[in-house]
C-alpha positions in Angstrom: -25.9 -29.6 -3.5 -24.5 -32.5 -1.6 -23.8 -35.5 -3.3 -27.2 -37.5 -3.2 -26.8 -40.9 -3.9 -29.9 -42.7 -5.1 -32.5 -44.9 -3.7 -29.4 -48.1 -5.0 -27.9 -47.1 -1.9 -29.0 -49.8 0.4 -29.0 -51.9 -2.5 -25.1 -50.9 -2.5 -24.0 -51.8 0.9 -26.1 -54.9 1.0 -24.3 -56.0 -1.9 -20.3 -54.6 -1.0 -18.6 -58.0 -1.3 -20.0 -58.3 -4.7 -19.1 -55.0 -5.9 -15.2 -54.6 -4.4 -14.9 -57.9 -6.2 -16.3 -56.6 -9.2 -13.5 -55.9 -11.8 -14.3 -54.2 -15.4 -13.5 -55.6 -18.3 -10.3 -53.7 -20.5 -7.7 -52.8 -19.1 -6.4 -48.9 -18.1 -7.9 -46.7 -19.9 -6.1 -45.4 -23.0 -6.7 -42.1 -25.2 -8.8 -43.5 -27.8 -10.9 -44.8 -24.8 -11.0 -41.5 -23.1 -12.1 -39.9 -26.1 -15.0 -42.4 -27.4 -15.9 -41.6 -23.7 -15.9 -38.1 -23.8 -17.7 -37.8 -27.4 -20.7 -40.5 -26.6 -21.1 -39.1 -23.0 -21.5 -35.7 -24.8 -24.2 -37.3 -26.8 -25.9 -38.8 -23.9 -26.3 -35.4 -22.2 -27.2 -33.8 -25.0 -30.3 -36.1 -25.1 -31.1 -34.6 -21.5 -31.7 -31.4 -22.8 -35.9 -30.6 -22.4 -37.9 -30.0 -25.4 -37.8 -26.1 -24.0 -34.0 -25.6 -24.1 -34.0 -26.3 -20.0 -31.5 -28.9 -18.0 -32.7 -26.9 -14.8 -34.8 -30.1 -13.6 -37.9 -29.3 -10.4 -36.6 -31.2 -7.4 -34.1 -33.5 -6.7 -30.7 -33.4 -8.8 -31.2 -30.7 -11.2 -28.9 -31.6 -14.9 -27.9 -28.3 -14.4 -24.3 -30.4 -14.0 -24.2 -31.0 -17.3 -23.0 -27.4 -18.1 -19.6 -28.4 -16.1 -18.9 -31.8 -17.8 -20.2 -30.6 -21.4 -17.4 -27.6 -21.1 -14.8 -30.2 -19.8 -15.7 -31.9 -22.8 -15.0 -29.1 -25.4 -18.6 -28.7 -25.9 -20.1 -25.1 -25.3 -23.8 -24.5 -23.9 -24.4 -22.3 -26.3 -23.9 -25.3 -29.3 -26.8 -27.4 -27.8 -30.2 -26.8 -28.8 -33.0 -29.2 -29.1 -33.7 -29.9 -32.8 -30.9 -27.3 -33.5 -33.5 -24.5 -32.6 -30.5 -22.1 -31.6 -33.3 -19.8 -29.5 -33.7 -22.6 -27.4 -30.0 -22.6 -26.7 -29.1 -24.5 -23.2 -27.1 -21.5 -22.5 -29.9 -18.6 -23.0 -32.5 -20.4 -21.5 -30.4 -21.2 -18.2 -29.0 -17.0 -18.3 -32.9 -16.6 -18.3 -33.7 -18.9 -15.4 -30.6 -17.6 -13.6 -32.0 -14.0 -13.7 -35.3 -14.2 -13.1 -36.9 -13.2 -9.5 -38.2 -16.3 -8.7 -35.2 -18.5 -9.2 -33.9 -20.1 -7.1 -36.8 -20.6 -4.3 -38.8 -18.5 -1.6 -35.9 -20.4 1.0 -32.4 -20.5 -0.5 -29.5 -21.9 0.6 -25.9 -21.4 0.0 -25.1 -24.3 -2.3 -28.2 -23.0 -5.1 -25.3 -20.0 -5.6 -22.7 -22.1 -5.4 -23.6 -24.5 -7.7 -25.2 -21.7 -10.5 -21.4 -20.2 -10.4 -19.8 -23.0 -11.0 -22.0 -24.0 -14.1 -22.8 -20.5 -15.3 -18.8 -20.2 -15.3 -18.9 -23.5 -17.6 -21.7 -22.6 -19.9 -20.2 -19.4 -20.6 -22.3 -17.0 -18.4 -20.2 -14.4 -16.9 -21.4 -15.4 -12.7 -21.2 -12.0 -11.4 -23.4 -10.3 -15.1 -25.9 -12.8 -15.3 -28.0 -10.4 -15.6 -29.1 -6.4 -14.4 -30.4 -8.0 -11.2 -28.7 -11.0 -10.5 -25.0 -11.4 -9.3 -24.0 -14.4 -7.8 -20.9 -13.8 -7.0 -22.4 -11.6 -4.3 -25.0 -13.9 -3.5 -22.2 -16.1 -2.1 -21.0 -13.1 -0.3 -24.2 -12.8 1.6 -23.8 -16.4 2.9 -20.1 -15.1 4.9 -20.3 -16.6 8.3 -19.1 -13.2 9.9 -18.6 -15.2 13.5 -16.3 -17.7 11.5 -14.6 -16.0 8.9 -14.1 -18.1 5.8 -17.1 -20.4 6.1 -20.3 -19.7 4.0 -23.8 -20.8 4.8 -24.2 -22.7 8.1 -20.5 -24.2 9.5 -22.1 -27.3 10.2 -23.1 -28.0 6.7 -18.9 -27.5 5.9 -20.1 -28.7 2.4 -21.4 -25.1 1.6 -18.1 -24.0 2.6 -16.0 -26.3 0.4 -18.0 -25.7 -2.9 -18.4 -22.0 -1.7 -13.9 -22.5 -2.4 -14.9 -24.4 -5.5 -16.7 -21.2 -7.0 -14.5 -18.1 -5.8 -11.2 -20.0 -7.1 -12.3 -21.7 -9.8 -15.2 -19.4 -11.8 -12.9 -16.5 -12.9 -13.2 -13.5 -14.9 -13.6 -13.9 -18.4 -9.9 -12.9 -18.9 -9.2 -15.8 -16.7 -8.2 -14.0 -13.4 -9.1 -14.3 -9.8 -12.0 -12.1 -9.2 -11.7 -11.7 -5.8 -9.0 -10.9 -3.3 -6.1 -13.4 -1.9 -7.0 -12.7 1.6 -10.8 -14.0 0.9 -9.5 -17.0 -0.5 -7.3 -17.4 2.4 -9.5 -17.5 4.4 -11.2 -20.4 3.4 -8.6 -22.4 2.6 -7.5 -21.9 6.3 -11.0 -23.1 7.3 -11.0 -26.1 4.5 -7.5 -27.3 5.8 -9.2 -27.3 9.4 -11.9 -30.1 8.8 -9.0 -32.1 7.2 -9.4 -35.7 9.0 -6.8 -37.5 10.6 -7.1 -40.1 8.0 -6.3 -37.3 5.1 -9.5 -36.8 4.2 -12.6 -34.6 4.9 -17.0 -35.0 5.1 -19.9 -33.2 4.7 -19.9 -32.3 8.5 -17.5 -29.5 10.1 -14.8 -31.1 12.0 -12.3 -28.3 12.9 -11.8 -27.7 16.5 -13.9 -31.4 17.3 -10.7 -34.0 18.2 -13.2 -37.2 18.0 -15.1 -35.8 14.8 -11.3 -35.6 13.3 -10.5 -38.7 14.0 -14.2 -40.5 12.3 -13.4 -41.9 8.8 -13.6 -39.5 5.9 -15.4 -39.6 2.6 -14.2 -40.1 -0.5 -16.7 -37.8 -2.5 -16.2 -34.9 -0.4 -12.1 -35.4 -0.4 -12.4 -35.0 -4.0 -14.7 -31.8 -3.7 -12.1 -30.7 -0.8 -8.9 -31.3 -3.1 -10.5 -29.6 -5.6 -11.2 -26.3 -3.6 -8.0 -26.3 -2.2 -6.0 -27.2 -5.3 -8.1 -24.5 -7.3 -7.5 -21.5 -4.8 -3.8 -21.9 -6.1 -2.9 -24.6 -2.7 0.0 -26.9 -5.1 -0.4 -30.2 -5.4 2.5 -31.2 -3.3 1.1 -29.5 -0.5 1.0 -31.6 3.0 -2.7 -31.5 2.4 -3.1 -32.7 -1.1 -0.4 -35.6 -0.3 -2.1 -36.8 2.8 -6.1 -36.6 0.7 -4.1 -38.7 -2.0 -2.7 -41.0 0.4 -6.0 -41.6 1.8 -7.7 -41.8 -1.4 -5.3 -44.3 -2.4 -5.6 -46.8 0.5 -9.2 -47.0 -0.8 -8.6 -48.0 -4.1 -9.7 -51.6 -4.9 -9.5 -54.1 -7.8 -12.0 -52.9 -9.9 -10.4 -49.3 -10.0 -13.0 -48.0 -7.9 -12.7 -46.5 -4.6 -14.3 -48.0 -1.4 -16.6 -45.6 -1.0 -19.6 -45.8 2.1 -22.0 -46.2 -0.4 -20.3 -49.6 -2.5 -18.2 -48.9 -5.7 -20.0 -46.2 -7.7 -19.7 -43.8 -10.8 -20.4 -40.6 -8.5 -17.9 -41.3 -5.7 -15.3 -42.2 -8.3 -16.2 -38.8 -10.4 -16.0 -36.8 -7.2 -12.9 -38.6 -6.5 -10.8 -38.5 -9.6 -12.0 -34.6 -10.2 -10.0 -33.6 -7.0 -7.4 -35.8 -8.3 -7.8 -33.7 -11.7 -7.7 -30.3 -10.0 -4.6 -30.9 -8.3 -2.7 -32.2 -11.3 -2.3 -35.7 -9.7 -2.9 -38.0 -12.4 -5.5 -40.9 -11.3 -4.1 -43.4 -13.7 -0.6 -43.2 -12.6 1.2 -46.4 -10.5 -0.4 -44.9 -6.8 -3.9 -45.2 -8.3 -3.0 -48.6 -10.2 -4.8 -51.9 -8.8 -3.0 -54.8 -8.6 -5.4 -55.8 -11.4 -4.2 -53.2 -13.4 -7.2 -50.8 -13.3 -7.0 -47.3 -12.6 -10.7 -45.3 -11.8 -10.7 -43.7 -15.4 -11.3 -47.6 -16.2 -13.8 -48.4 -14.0 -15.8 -45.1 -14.9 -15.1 -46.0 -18.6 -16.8 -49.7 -17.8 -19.8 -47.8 -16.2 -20.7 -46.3 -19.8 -23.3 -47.9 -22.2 -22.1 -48.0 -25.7 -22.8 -46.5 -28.1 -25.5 -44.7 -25.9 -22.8 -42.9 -23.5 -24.5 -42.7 -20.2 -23.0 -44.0 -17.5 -25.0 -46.0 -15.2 -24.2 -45.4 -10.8 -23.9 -49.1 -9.4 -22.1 -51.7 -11.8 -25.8 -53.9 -10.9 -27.3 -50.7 -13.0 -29.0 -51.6 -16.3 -30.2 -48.2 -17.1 -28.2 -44.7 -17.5 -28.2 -42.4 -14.0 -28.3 -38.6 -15.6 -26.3 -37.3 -12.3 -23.6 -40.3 -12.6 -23.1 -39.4 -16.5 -22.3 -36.0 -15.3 -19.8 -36.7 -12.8 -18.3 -39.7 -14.9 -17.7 -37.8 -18.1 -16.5 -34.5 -16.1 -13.7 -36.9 -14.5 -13.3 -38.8 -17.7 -11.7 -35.5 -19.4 -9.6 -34.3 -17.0 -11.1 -31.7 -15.2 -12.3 -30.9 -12.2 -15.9 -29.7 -10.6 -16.2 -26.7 -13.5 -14.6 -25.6 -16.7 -13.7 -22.7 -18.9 -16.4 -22.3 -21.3 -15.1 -23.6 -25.1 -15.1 -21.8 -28.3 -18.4 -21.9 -29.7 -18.8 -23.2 -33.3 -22.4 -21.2 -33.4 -21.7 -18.6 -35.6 -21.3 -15.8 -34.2 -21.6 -16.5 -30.6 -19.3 -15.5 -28.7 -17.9 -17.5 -25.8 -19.3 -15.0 -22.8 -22.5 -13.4 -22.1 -22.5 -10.9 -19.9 -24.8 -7.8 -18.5 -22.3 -4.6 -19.6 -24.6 -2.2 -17.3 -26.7 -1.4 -14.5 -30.3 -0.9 -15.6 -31.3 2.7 -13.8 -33.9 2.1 -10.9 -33.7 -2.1 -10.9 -32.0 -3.6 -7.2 -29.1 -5.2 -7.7 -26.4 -6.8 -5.5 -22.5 -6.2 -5.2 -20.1 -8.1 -3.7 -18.1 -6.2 -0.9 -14.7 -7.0 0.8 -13.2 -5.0 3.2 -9.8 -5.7 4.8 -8.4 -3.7 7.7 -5.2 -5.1 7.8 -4.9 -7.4 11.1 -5.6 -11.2 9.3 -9.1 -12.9 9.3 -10.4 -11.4 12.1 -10.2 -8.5 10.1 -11.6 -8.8 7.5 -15.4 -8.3 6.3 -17.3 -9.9 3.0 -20.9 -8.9 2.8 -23.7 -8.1 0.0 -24.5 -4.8 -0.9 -27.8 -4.1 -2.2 -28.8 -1.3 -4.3 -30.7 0.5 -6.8 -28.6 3.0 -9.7 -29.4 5.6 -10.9 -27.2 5.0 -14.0 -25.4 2.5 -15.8 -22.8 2.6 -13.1 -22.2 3.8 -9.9 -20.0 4.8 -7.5 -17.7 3.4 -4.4 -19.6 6.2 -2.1 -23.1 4.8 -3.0 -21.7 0.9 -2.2 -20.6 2.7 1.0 -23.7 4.0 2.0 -25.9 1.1 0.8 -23.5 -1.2 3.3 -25.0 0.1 6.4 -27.8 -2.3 5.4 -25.9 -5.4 4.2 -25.7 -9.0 4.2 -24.4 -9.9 6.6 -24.4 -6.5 8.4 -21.6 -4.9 9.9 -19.3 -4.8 6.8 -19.5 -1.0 6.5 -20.5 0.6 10.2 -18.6 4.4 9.4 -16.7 6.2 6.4 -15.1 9.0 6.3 -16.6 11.1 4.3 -19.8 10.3 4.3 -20.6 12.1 1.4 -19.3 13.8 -1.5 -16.3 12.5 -4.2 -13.4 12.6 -2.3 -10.6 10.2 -1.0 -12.0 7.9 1.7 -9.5 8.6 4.9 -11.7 6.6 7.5 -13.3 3.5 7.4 -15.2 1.2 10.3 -12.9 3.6 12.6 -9.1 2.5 10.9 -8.2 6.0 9.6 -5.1 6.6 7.2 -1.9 7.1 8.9 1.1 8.0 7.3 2.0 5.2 4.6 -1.2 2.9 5.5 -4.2 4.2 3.5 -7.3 2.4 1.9 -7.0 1.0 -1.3 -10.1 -0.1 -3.2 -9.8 -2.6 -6.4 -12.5 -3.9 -8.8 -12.6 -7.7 -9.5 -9.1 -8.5 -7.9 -7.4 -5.6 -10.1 -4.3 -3.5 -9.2 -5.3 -1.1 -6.2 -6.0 2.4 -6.2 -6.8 4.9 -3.8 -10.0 5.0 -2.6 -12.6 7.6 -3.4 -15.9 7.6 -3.3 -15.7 9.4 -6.8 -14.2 5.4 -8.0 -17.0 4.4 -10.5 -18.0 0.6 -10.2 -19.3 -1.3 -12.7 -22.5 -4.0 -12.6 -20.8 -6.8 -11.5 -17.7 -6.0 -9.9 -16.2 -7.4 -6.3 -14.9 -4.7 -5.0 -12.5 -4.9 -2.3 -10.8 -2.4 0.5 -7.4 -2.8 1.7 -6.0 -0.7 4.6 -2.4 -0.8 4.4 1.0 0.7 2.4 
């Protein structure tokens, strides 16, 4: 799920004096602009939609994106259906795929988790209930780096860790509420603060605790995705950070509106860009991201749009529409960032979420475990639980148990008891004392004692806390 820029690349560097000089026509973009943009570019990726119902694409850059930008747009998954055959729906079809055994791949990595959350979240698919066998909220879990708390997937590829932020902070509950707990998301945004560049920027590669690999230019498609995580983990916008990432991402602005980017002026590095920009309420046509031309990188995207067609083409030398660059364009276009709240529907009666409600007695399934002993990151333990109810719940003794196998292992090496209903009083040797006991809570909810009587439902993070 890195950006991949297309084959144009070379074709972009070989031509860089031609496109910084490069300056749309119009000037900055105004609301009537923005939302012809935003009602074409729906159009345009409506058209992407497969005769089947599918924007899950084999290969390359699946149009899976579209879910995001579609939702930015006001337009919910569930609304488009080719040839308005509403079984087809984009949003059933992709639940399907989600759920199924095969998906994603015999070798998965991180980002294929990453990136389902973030559009399940926008088409309206609860992450976590996609379906009796298939939560991906703790498929990210399994990916915890337990040597490097707060990364996910391999350190070195810090662009799993970013969008790995991207998902936990910004696909929440369908009531709208952080699913998981504060100290998991601190955690990661002390790593993502880490690979911050000198320059105020960060890349695909981890940087953190490397002086010359700090000091190396930064991207501007991965300071937007950075921005983004951090702004959408609840990080302000007038944090240090987010001032030094707009600063940079400011001294790269150039006539045309778009930014400098290593691969020439384009419609994904400006999407990317003015996303993280969104997410951290920093608003990418004001004076700092103003040419001295007058145009802002809402008018460049809006000049890299066909009309009436709506696609937006990658390199201004384009003549043809770039599926990927419409998605990132029109996400940016509307405001948002990398996902979306899933809109009302106007299918009658659909309702916004889908969601499994219950385990399905004897199928495997995966929760997503959290335990927190108290002494900071060092502390603390996220894993995968797999296992197979009995029921259409089960209980916070049968997680425990099912732990001494998880992913990554050593989340759960002793509890006390180890069987039975009662209050847990020990856990990975940290035993209650006095006003310090273990709490559990169930997607980020207020904390109870813990018992291994607590019923959990399909679905649920659930998180221990050893403290008062």
């Amino acid at each position: 799920m890195p950006l991949r820029h297309s084959s144009a690349t070379v074709v972009a560097l070989a031509a860089g004096a031609l496109l910084l000089s490069a300056v749309p026509a119009g000037a900055t973009a105004s609301p009537a602009q923005i939302a012809t943009s935003k009602s074409t570019g729906v159009t345009y990726l409506k058209s992407l939609q497969a005769a089947d119902g599918s924007y899950v694409t084999g290969g390359g850059l699946s149009n899976e994106w579209a879910f995001s930008a579609l939702a930015a747009a006001g337009t919910a998954a569930v609304d488009v259906a080719p040839g308005g055959d509403t079984s087809k729906n984009a949003r059933t079809v992709y639940r399907n795929q989600l759920a199924a055994t095969t998906w994603p791949s015999a070798s998965p990595v991180v980002t294929d988790y990453e990136r389902a959350t973030l559009n399940a979240y926008a088409a309206g698919i609860d992450p976590a209930r996609v379906g009796p066998g298939r939560n991906l909220i703790a498929d990210l879990a399994a990916y915890w780096q337990t040597a490097e708390p707060g990364y996910y997937g391999p350190s070195a590829n810090f662009n799993g860790t970013v969008f790995g932020l991207l998902a936990l902070g910004g696909a929440r509950t369908q009531g709208g509420t952080q699913r998981v707990p504060q100290a998991l998301i601190d955690a990661t945004v002390t790593a993502v603060r880490a690979n911050q560049h000198n320059d105020g920027g960060w890349n695909y590669g981890k940087a953190a605790g490397n002086p010359t690999a700090l000091a190396q230019g930064s991207d501007i498609d991965m300071t937007g995705a950075a921005m983004a995580s951090l702004c959408s983990s609840g990080v302000p916008g007038t944090d240090a950070a987010i001032v030094a990432a707009k600063n940079f991402l400011k001294g790269k602005l150039i006539s045309s509106g778009a930014f400098n980017s290593m691969f020439g002026a384009n419609t994904d590095s400006n999407g990317w860009a003015v996303s993280g920009l969104n997410a951290c309420g920093i608003n990418p046509q004001g004076a700092d991201f103003t040419s001295g031309s007058g145009r802002t990188p809402i008018d460049f995207l809006i000049a890299q749009q066909f009309k009436p067609a709506g696609g937006f083409k990658y390199l201004p030398t384009d003549t043809s529409p770039s599926p990927y660059a419409s998605v990132d364009g029109l996400r940016a276009v509307t405001g948002a960032g990398f996902t979306a709240a899933p809109p009302a529907p106007t299918t009658a009666g659909a309702p916004t979420w889908v969601a499994t409600t219950a385990f399905t007695a004897g199928t495997a399934t995966r929760v997503a475990l959290v335990v927190d002993n108290g002494t900071g990151t060092a502390g603390l333990k996220v894993c995968a639980v797999t296992l197979t109810p009995t029921g259409g719940t089960t209980t916070l003794g049968a997680v425990l148990d099912a732990a001494a196998t998880a992913t990554p292992s050593g989340c759960v090496t002793s509890v006390t008891p180890s069987t039975g209903g009662g209050t847990v009083t020990a856990l990975n040797g940290t035993a209650n004392s006095g006003g310090s006991t273990w709490k559990a809570s169930l997607d980020n909810a207020a904390a109870t004692a813990a018992t291994r009587a607590t019923v959990v439902n399909v679905g649920d993070t659930v998180s221990l806390r050893y403290g008062s």
